[in-house]
C-alpha positions in Angstrom: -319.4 -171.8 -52.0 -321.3 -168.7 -51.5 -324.2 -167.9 -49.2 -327.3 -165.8 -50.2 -330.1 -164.7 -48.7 -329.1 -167.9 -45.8 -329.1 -170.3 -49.0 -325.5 -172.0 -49.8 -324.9 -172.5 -53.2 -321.9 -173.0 -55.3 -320.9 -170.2 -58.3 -321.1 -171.8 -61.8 -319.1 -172.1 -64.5 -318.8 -169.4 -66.9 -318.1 -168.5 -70.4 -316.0 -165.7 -72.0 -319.4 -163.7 -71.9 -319.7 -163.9 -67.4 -322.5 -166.4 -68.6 -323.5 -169.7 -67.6 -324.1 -172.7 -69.4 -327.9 -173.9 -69.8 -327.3 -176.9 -66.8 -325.6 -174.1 -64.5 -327.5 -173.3 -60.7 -327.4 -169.7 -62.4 -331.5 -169.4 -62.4 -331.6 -170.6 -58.7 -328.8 -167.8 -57.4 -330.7 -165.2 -59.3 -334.1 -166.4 -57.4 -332.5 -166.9 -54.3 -331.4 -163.1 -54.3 -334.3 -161.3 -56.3 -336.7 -161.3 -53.2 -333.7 -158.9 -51.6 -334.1 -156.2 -54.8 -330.9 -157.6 -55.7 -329.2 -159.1 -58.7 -326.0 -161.4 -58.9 -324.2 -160.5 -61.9 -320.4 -162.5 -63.0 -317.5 -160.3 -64.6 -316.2 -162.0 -67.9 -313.7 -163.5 -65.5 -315.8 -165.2 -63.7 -315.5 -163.4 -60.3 -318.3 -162.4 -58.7 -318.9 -158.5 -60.2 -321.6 -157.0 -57.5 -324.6 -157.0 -56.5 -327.0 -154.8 -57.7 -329.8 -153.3 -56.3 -331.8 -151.0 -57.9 -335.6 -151.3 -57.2 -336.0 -147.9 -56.4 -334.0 -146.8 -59.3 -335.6 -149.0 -61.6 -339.2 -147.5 -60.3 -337.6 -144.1 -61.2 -336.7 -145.4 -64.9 -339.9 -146.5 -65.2 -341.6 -143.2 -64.3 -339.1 -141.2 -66.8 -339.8 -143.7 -69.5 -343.6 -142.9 -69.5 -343.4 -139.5 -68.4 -341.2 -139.0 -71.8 -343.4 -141.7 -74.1 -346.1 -139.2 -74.7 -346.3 -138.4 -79.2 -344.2 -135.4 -78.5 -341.2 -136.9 -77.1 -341.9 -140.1 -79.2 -344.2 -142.6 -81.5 -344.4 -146.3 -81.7 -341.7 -148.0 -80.4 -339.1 -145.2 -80.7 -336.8 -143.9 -78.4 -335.1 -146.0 -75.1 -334.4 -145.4 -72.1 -331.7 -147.0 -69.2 -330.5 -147.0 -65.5 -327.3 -148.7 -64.4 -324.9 -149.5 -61.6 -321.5 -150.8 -61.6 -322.6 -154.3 -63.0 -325.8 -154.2 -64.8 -327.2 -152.2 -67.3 -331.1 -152.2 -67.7 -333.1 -151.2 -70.3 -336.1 -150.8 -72.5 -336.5 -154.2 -75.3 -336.8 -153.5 -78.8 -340.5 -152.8 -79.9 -341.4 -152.0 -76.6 -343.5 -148.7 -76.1 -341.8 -145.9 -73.0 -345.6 -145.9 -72.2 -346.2 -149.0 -72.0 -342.8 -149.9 -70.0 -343.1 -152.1 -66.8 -340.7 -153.2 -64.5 -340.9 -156.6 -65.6 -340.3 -156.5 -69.0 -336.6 -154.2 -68.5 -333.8 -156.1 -70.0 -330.8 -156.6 -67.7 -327.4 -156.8 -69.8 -324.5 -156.8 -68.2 -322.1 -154.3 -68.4 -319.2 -156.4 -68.5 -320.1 -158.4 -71.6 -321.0 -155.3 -73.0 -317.6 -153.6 -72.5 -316.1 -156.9 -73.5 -318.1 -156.5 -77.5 -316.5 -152.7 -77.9 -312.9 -154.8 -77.9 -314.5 -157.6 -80.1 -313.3 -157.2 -83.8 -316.5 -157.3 -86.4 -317.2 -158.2 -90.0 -316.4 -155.8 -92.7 -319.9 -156.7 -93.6 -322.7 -154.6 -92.7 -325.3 -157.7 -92.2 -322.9 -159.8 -90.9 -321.7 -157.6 -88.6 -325.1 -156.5 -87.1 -326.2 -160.2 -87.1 -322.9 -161.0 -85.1 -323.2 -157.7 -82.3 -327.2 -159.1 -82.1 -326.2 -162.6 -81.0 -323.6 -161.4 -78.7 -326.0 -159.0 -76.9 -328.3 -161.4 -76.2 -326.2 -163.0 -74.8 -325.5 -160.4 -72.4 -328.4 -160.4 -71.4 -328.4 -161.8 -67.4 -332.6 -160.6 -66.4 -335.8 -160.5 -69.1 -336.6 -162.3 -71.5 -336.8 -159.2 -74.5 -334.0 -158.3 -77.2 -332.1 -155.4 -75.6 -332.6 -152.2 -77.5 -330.1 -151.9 -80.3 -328.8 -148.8 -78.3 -327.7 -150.4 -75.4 -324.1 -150.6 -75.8 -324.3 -146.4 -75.8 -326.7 -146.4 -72.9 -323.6 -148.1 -71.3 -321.0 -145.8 -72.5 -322.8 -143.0 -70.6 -321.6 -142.6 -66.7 -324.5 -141.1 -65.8 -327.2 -143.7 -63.7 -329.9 -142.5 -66.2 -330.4 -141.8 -69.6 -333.0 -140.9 -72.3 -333.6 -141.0 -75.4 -336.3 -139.6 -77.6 -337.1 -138.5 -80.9 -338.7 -135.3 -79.8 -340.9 -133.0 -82.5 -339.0 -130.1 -81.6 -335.2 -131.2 -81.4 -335.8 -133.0 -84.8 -336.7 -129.9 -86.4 -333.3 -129.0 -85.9 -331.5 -132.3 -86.5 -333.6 -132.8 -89.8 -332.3 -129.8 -91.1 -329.9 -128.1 -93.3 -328.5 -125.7 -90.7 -328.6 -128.1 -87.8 -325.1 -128.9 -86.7 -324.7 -124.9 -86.8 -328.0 -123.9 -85.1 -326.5 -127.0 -81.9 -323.4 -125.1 -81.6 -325.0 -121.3 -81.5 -328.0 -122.8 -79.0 -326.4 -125.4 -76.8 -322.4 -125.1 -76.6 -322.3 -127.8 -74.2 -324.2 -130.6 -76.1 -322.3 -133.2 -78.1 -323.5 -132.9 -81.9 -322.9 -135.5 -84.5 -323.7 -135.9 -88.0 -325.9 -138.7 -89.0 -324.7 -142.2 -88.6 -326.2 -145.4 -89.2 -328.1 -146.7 -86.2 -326.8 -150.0 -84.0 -323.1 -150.9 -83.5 -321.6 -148.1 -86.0 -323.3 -145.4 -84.0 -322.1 -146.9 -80.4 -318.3 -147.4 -81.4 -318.3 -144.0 -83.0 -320.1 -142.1 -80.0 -318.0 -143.6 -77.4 -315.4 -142.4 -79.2 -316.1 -139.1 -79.5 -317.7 -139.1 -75.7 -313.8 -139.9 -74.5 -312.6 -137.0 -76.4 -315.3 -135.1 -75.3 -314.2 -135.9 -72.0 -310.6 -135.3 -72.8 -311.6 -131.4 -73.6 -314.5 -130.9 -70.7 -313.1 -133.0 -68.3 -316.6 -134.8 -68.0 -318.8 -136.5 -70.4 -321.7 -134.2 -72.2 -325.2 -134.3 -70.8 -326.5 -134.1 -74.0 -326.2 -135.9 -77.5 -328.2 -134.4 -80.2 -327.7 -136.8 -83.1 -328.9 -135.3 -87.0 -331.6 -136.9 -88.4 -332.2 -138.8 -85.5 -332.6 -137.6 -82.1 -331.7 -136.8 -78.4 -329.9 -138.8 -75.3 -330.0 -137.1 -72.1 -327.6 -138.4 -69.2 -328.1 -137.4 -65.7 -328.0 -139.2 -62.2 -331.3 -138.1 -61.4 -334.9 -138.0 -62.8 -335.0 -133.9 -62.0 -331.7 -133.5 -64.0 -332.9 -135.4 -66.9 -336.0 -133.0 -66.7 -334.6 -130.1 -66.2 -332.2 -130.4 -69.1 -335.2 -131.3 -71.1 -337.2 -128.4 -70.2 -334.3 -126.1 -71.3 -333.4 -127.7 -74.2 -337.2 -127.6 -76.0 -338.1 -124.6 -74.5 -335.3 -123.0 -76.5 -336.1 -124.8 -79.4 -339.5 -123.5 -79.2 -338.3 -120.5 -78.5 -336.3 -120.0 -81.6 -339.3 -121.3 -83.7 -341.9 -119.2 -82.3 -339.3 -116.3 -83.1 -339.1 -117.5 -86.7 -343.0 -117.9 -87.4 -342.4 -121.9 -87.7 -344.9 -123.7 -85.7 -345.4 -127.6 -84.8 -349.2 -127.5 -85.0 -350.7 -129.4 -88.2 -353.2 -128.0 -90.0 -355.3 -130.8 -91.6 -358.2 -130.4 -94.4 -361.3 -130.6 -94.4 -362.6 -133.5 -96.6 -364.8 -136.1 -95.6 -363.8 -139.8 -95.7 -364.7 -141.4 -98.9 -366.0 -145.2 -98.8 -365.3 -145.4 -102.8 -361.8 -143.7 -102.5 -360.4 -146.7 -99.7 -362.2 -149.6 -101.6 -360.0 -148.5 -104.7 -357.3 -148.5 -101.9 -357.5 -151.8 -100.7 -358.7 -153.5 -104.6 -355.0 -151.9 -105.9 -352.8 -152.3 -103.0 -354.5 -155.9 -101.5 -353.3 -157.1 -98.3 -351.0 -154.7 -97.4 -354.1 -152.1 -97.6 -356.1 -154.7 -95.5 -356.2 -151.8 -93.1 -356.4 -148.4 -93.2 -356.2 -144.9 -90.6 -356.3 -141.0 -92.4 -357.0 -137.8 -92.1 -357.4 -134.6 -93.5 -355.0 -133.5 -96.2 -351.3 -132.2 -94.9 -348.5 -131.8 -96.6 -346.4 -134.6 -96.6 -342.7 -134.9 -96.6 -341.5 -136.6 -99.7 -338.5 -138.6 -98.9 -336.8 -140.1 -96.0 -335.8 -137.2 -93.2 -335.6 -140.2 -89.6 -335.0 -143.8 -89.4 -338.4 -144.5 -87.5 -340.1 -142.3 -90.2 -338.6 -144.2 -93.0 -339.3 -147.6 -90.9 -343.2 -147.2 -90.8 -344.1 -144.5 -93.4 -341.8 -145.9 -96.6 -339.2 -143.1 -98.1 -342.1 -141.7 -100.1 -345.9 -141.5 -99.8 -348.2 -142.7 -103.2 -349.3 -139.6 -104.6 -350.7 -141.3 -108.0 -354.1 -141.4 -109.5 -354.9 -145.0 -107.8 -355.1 -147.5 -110.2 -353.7 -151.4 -110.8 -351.4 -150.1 -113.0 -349.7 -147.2 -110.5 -349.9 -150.0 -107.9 -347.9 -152.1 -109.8 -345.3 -149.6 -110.8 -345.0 -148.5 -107.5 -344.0 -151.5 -106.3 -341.9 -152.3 -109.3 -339.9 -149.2 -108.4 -339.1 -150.1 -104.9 -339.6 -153.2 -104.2 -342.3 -152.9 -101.8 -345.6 -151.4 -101.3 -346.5 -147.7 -99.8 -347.5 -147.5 -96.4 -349.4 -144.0 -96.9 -351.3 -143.2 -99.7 -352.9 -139.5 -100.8 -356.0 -139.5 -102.4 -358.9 -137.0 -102.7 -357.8 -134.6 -99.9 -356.9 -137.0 -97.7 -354.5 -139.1 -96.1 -354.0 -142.4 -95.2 -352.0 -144.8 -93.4 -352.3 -148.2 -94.9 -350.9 -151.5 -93.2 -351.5 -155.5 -93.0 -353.0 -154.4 -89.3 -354.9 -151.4 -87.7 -351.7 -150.6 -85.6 -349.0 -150.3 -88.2 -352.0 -148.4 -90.6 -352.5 -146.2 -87.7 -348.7 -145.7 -87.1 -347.9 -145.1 -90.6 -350.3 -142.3 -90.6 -349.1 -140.9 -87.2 -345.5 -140.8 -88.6 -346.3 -138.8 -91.6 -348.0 -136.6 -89.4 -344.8 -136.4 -87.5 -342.3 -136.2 -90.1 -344.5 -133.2 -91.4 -344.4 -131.2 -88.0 -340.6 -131.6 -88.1 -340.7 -130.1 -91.6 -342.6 -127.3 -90.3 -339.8 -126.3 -87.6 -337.1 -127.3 -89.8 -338.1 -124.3 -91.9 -336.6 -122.3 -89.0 -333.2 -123.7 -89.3 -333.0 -123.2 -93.0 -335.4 -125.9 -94.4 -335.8 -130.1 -94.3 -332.5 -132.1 -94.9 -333.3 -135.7 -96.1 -331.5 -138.6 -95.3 -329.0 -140.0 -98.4 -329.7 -142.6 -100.2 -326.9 -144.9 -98.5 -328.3 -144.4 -95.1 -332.1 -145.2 -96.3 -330.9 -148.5 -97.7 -329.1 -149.5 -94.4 -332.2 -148.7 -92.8 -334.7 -150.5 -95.2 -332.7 -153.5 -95.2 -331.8 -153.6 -91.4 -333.1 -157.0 -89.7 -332.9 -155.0 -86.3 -335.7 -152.5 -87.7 -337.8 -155.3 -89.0 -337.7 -157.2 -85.9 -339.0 -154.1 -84.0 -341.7 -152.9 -86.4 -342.5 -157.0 -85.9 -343.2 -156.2 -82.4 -344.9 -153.1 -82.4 -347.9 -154.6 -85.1 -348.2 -157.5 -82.9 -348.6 -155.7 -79.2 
């Protein structure tokens, strides 16, 4: 038996994972402690593994998440962010904005389970393996109702109470290009740099890896990962560390830009919308041109350089004369249909809803800034054909661009 909050209850039966079956009294221990800012979480042995309680943590998570959700740390659903204890790992669901982040909808995973899937062998098979670590993270999951962010295993790998992660304008200039793993070494010695690798499991069981030899050399674990052709995690146990490292870390960055006459401020064109010029839009490209967001001409990248770039702008924008004809052997090339289009001085971000059209066209915005900056680490480095595939055919990706078009 076991006594909470003056309520005597008995501890269920658990499986491999420190869960509980579907008929288990696990719901009413959970309630009979969350008035407390508590949380009963089992060990895959099914002992008792602590008690957490975070509220005031999970407040200060909160705060970081939107204070670093703003267009130059992130856009659409990029980026995650995590506070922890012993037991439980929280963080922020798949699809789910850092600015629009509440308390309620964290994700709870324990830590346990989650140590217990880095010992758990996988399929050889990409698919099959990602399906397999998907399934076994939910059910992880002990608090929300959300798919943990696929990043969660690293969040847990990370000592640190807090961490970060964002796809910031300024650090991807350097990730996203050709000199970046040198520029890392010469501008931030201490950081942990590694070359791109596919997002979800692969990335986790490689980073811990190299954050235990890390630790082997430092005798601590880095505070910062800068990952190519992705982004940033910052680790700290407090919401001033994790700022302070982010100050110093793009203010160098901008620093070394300014120096090199590369600036992150787009210059758009001039041209007026054109009713005639997005009626041809919608007649080629039908539904998936049911709605549309542009702008002013800028430059646009012309391949894949990020994962969340390829996700919502396509690997490259439709630069034809817009016809039926260049429609159709666009989508004959690659199998699916553009998500921005240029056309007469313009651009525009096309989608089957106003949110992914806008997003489409705030990504390609985004991937051009990054070009910009990259020019001051020796010009834009595009992902390789191997990694873009993963990517477009990634159900985890899907799943969150899913989300994002729906909220």
């Amino acid at each position: 038996m076991f006594f909470v909050g003056g309520l005597q209850t008995r501890l269920p039966e658990l499986d491999d994972w420190g869960r509980t079956p579907e008929a288990s009294p696990r719901t009413l221990v959970l309630e009979a402690i969350r008035s407390r800012d508590a949380l009963l979480v089992y060990g895959t042995n099914g002992a008792l593994a602590g008690i957490g309680k975070l509220r005031m943590d999970l407040n200060t998570i909160i705060e970081l998440s939107h204070e670093f959700g703003g267009t130059d740390y992130v856009k659409g659903g990029g980026g995650n962010t995590s506070a922890k204890d012993e037991s439980v790992v929280w963080v922020k669901p798949s699809g789910t904005t850092l600015k629009g982040l509440t308390r309620d909808r964290l994700v709870g995973v324990s830590r346990p389970a989650v140590e217990k899937l880095f010992e758990t062998e996988t399929p050889r098979d990409g698919a099959a393996r990602e399906e397999m670590v998907r399934d076994l993270m939910a059910r992880a999951v002990v608090e929300g109702a959300g798919r943990p962010s696929v990043e969660a295993p690293l969040h847990h790998v990370f000592d640190a109470t807090y961490v970060v992660h964002t796809h910031a304008i300024l650090v991807n200039g350097m990730t996203c290009a050709r000199n970046g793993a040198q520029a890392c070494a010469e501008l931030f010695p201490d950081a942990l740099w590694a070359e791109y690798i596919d997002p979800g499991y692969t990335l986790c069981m490689e980073i811990r890896k190299r954050i235990d030899a890390y630790r082997a050399e430092h005798g601590r674990q880095p505070s910062s990962l800068i990952l190519e052709n992705h982004g940033i995690f910052v680790a700290a146990d407090t919401a001033q560390e994790i700022r302070e490292i982010y100050g110093k870390t793009l203010g160098r960055l901008k620093e070394v830009c300014t120096q090199a006459g590369c600036s992150a401020e787009l210059s758009l064109g001039k041209a007026a919308t054109s009713p005639q010029t997005e009626a041809r839009i919608r007649e080629c490209f039908g539904d998936d041109a049911a709605f549309l967001s542009s702008s002013g001409w800028f430059p646009c990248v012309a391949g894949p350089i990020n994962p969340d770039q390829l996700l919502y702008t396509r690997a490259s924008p439709f630069t034809d004369e817009i016809s039926v004809e260049n429609a159709d052997r666009y989508r004959a090339e690659r199998g699916y249909a553009p998500k921005v289009v240029v056309a007469d001085d313009r651009v525009y971000g096309v989608g089957t809803s106003q949110k992914n059209a806008d997003l489409a066209l705030a990504m390609a915005q985004d991937a051009a800034q990054i070009a910009q900056l990259a020019d001051a680490f020796g010009g834009i480095q595009f992902m390789s054909d191997r990694a873009r595939d993963f990517i477009e055919s990634w159900e985890v990706e899907h799943y969150r661009e899913k989300v994002i078009g729906e909220n």
